[in-house]
N, C-alpha and C positions, 0 to 999 in steps of 0.2 A: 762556694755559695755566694750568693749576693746579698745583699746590705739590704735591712729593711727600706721599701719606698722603693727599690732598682729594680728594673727591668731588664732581663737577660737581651742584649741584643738581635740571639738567634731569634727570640719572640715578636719582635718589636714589626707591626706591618705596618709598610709604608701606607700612608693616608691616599685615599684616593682623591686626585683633581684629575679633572681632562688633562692637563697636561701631563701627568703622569701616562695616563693611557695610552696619552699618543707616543712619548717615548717610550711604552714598552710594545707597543705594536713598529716601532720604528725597529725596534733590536731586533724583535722575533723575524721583522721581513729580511732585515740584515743576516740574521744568521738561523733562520728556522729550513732546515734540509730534511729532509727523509718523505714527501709528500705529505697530502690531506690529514691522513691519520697522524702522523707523528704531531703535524702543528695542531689540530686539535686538544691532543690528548699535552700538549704544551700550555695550552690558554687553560685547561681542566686544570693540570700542575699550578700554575702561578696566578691564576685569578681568580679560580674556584677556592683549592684548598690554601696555598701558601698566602695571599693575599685579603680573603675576603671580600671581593670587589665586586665579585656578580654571584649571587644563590645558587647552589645547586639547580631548584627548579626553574630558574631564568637559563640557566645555561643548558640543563635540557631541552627548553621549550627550543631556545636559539638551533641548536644541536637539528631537534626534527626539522623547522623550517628549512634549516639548510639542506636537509635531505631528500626533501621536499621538492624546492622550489629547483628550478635550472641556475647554474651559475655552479663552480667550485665550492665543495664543502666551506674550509677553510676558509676564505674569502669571504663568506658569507656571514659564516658565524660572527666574524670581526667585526662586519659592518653592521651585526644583531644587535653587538654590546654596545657598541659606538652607538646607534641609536635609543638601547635603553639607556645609556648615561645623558646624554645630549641632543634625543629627538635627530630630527634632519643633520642638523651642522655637528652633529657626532658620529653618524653613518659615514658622512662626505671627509674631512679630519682622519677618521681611522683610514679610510678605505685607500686618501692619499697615505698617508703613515705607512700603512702595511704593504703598499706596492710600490712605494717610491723606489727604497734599497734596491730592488731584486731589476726594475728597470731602468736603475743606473748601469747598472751591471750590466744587462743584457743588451743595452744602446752602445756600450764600450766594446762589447764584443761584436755587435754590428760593424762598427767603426773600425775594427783591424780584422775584421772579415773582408771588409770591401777593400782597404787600402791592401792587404798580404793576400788575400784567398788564391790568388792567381800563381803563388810561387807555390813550386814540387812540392816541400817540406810543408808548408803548410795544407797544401793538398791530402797529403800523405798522413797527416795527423785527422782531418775529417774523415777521411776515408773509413779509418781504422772507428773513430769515435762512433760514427755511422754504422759498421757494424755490430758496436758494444751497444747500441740504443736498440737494436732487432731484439737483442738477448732481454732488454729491461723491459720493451715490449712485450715479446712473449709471457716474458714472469708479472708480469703485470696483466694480463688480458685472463691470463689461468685465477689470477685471483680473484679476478672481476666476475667471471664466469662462476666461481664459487660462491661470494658474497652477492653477489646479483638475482642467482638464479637460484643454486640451492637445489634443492628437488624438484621443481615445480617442471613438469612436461609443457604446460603452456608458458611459460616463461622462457625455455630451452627450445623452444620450437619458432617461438618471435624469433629468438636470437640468432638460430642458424640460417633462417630465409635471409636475415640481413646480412648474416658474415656475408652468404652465398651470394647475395644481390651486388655487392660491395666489390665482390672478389670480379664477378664479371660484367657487372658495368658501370662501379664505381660509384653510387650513389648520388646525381647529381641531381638530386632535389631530396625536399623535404616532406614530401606526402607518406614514403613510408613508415618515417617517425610519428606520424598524427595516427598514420591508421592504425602503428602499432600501439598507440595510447587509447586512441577510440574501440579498439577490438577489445584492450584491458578492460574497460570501463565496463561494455557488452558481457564479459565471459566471467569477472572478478568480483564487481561492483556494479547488476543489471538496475540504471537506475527505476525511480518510480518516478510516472510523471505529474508533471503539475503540485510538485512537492515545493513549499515556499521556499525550504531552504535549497533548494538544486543551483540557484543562481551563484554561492557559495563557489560551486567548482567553473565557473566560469574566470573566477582571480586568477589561479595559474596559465591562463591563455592570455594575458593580459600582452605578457611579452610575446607571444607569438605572433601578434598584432606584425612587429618587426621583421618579421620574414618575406614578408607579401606587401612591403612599401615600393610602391610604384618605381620603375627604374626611372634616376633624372641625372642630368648630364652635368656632373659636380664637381668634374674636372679629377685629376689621379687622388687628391688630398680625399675628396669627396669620398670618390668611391671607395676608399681601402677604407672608411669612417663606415660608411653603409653597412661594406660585405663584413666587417667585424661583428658590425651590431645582430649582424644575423646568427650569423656562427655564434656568437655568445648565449642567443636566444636557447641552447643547445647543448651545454656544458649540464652534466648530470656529474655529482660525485666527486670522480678522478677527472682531473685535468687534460688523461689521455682521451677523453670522452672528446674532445675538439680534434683531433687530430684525424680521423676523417674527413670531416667536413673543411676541416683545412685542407689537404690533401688534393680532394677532389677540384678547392676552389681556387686554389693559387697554382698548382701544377695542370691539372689537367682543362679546366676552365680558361681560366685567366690568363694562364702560362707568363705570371710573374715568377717562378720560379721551375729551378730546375728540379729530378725528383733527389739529387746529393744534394742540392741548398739545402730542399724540406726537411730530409734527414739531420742535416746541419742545424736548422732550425731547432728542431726539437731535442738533438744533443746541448743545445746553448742553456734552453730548458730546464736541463738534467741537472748540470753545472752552477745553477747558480742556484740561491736559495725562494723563497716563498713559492707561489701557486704556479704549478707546469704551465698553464695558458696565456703566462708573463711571455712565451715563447712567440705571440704573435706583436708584441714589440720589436724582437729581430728580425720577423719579416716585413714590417713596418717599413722598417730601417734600411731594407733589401733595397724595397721597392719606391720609399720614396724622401730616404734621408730622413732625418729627426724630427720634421712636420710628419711624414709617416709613421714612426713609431709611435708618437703620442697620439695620431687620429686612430691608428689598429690598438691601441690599449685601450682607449677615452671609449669607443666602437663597442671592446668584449667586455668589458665589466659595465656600460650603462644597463642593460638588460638586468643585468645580476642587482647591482643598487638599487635601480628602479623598485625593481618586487621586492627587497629587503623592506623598502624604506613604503611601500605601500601595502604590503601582505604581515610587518611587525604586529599593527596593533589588531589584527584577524589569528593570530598565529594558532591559538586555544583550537579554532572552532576549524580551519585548514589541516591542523598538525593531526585530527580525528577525522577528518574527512575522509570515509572507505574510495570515495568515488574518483575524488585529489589521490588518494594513495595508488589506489587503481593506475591512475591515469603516469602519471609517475612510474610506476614499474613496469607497465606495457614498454613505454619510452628508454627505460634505462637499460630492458631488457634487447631492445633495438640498437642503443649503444652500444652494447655491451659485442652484440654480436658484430658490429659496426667496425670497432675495435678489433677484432680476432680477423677480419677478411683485412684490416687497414694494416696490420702486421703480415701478413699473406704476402701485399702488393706491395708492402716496401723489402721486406727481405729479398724477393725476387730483383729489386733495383740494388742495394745495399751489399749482398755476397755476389759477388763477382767473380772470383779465383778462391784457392785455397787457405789464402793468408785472411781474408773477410771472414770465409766461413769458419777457421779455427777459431778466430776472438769472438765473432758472435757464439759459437759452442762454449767457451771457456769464459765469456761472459755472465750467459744464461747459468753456468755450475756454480760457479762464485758466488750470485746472486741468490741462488734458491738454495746450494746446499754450506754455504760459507757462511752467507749471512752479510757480504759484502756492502755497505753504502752503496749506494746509485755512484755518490760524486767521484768516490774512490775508484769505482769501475770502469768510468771515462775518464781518469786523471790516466790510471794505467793504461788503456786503450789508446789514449793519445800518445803518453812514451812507447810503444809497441809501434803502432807508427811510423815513430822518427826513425827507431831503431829498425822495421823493415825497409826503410828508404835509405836509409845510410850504409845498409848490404848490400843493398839491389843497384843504388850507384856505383 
């Protein structure tokens, strides 16, 4: 027992400064794995209950907006807190803090991507990891489809026209995600007009603004700055919500990459720790060196910041908005199925012979009936690799 006047250590919360904040959102991006939910229910663990640093009902409100608004759950919420501790320069502070880590990382793997990619062995290792990312795909799009949709027939019905749309032509624009939010709105939440608060759900289109910026000739830097800011426009939830609109825009558009880079891309993703959509720093990086990685990150999170930092102090009267919620799930429901045709076209690239499609099989089982980590699934994937290149020489 302790001594009258002492305090047990285990008790003892650290006092909140910004500076505290910003190094424990620096560790979490250092070392928070498992996706959205895991680092969520991490800031719930250490700032709700073990710390005292943000309220329960703050960190819910936080929690809806980000469910809410486009951008990475996660990411969002961070830069929730960051702005109720510090207004603006608390948003901006977390929002470096929490992504810094994860795109150190991801810029380093750019960097012995470009200088190795070209040797067998190191081929042979993507190859394999390329496959194991089909399997985390899949298990991830099944789940999407569960928490997304649910029962709901008009939800399940958005979402197959888009897989289907996706599967055979790729999705190269953004009208069917509007329609699919404007049809929610129509069938979910029919509004009433000339209602004063209706202007209310015009804030979540704020970012959409971004999609439809005139094309201007801003040189390679420019444009990988532009095309990010769009795609981020676009990020509902899970991280893998970008991974079409990537897909469509740097392989089959743009043709900065190949469809094993993009595969690459998004194993790089998998492997390191904070928010999957860190993954458009390694394409950054592909395409245009480390001025490219920071313009394709600076690109996908402005979108996201933006509405954090302009939709925080509305969040009450957004976070109950049927027509915002409407509009939101028509959308996520589009992703969703977005995602399940974006798994479709890459597996078809990705299993190529027998040795692909066994690790993507034994990938997918690991995953869903093991209970396997992501990172542990492409550590092994990648020794699976070596070891089929080192037979087969």
């Amino acid at each position: 027992q302790n001594a009258p006047g002492e305090v047990s250590a285990m008790h003892v919360r650290p006092p909140f400064t910004v500076r505290n904040l910003l190094l424990y959102f620096l560790r979490l991006g250092a070392t928070g794995f498992g996706g959205p939910i895991a680092l969520v229910a991490h800031m719930d663990r250490d700032l709700v209950q073990a710390r005292g640093w943000v309220t329960r009902e703050e960190f819910e409100r936080g929690f809806a907006l980000a469910q809410l608004a486009p951008g990475p759950v996660a990411t969002q919420l961070a830069m929730y807190i960051g702005y109720l501790r510090a207004r603006v320069v608390g948003a901006t502070l977390v929002s470096f803090a929490f992504l810094l880590p994860s795109f150190v990382m991801v810029v380093a793997l750019g960097w012995f991507y470009v200088l190795y990619g070209g040797l067998p062995w190191v081929h042979a290792i993507f190859s394999s990891v390329g496959a194991a990312v089909i399997g985390i795909i899949v298990r991830s799009a099944y789940k999407l489809t569960r928490s997304n949709l649910k029962a709901d027939p008009f939800l399940w019905g958005i979402a197959c026209v888009l897989a289907v749309l996706n599967i055979f032509t790729h999705l190269d624009n953004i009208w069917p995600f509007l329609l699919a939010g404007g049809l929610a709105i129509l069938v979910l939440a029919p509004p009433r007009l000339f209602r004063r608060k209706a202007n209310i759900v015009l804030l979540p289109l704020v970012v959409f603004l971004v999609p439809f910026m005139p094309p201007l000739d801003l040189g390679l830097i420019g444009t990988i700055f532009v095309f990010f800011a769009k795609a981020g426009a676009f990020v509902y939830g899970s991280g893998l919500t970008i991974v079409p609109f990537l897909h469509v825009g740097v392989v089959s558009e743009l043709h900065w990459l190949t469809e094993q880079q993009f595969l690459d891309a998004v194993a790089v993703a998998m492997i390191t720790p904070g928010p999957v959509v860190i993954t458009v720093a390694f394409i950054g990086y592909l395409v245009g060196g480390f001025p490219g990685a920071c313009a394709a990150a600076l690109g996908v999170f402005l979108p996201v910041y933006l509405f954090v930092v302009i939709a925080a102090r509305f969040v009450e009267r957004i976070a109950h908005n049927l027509r915002v919620m409407a509009f939101v799930r028509g959308i996520t429901a589009a992703a969703t199925g977005a995602i399940v045709g974006s798994a479709i076209v890459l597996a078809q690239e990705a299993i190529t012979d027998i040795t692909t499609a066994v690790i993507a099989v034994v990938s997918l089982v690991l995953i869903t009936r093991g209970k396997v980590p992501d990172p542990i699934i492409i550590i092994a994937a990648a020794a699976a690799g070596l070891v089929f290149h080192a037979f087969s020489g």
